[in-house]
C-alpha positions as CSV (number, residue, x, y, z in Angstrom):
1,X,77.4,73.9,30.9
2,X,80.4,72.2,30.4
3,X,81.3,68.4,30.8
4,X,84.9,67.4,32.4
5,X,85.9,64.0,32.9
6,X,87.3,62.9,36.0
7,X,90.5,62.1,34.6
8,X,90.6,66.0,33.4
9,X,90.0,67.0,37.2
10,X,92.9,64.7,38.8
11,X,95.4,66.5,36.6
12,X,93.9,70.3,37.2
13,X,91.6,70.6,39.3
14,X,90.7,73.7,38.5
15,X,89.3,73.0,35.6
16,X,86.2,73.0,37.8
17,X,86.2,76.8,38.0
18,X,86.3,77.6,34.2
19,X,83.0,78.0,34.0
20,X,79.5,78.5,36.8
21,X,78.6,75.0,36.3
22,X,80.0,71.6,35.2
23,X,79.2,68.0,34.5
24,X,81.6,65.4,36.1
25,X,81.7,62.6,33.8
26,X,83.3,59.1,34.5
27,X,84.3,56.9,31.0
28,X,81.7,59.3,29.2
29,X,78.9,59.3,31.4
30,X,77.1,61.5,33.8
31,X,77.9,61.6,37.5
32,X,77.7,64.8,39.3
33,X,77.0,68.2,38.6
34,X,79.8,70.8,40.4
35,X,78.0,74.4,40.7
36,X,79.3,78.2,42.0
37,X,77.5,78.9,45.2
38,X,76.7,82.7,46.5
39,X,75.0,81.8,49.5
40,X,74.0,79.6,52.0
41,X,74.9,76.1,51.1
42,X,72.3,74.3,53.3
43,X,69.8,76.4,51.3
44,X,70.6,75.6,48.3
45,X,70.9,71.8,48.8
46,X,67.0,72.0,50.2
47,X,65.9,73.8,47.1
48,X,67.7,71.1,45.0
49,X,65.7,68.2,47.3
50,X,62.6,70.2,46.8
51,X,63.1,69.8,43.1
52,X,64.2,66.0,43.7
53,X,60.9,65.4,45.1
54,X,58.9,67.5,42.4
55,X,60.4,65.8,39.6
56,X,59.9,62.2,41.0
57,X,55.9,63.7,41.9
58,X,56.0,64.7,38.7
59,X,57.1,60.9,37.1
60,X,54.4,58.8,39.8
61,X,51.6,61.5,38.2
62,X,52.2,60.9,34.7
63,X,53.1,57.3,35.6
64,X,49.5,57.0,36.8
65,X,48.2,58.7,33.8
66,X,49.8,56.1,31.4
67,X,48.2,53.3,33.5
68,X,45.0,55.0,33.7
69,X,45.5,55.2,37.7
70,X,44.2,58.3,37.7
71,X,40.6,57.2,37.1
72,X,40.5,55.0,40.0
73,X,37.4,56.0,42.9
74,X,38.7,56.4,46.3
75,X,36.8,53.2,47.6
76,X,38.7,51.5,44.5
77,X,41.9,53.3,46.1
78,X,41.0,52.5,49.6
79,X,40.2,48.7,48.8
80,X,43.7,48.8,47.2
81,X,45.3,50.2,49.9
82,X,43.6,47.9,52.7
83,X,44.9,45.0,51.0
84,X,48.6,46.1,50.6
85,X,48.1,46.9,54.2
86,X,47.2,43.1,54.9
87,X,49.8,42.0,52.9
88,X,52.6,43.3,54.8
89,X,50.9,42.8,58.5
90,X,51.1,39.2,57.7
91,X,54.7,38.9,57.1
């Protein structure tokens, strides 16, 4: 993969096309990834959401694990939730 800076894509664009995928960096940093498609776009942005919401899935589980969430009873959970609940009906 290789990494372009934006300032490398305003003077040739096609830089873009040197290789199947590239990182678009601005002043050194990360910003977008530019890929070859051989499809259907719309399918290949849902598989990309579908690994958005694994990886963020994947984060709140070990998040929970760290905290020792994970241990918690469902009436511990429930009671938990009831109150958040109560919270926010009040406001």
């Amino acid at each position: 993969m290789r990494f372009v800076s934006i300032r490398d894509i305003r003077n040739n664009p096609a830089v873009l096309w040197k290789d199947s995928e590239a990182v678009i960096t601005v002043n050194g940093k990360p910003k977008a990834v530019v890929m070859r498609i051989g499809g259907d776009p719309k399918e290949i942005l849902d598989f990309i959401e579908k690994m958005r919401v694994q990886m963020a899935v994947e984060k709140l589980r070990m998040f929970s694990l760290e905290k020792g969430l994970d241990k918690l009873s469902d009436d511990e959970i429930e009671k938990i939730v009831r109150e958040e609940k109560r919270k926010y009906s009040s406001e």
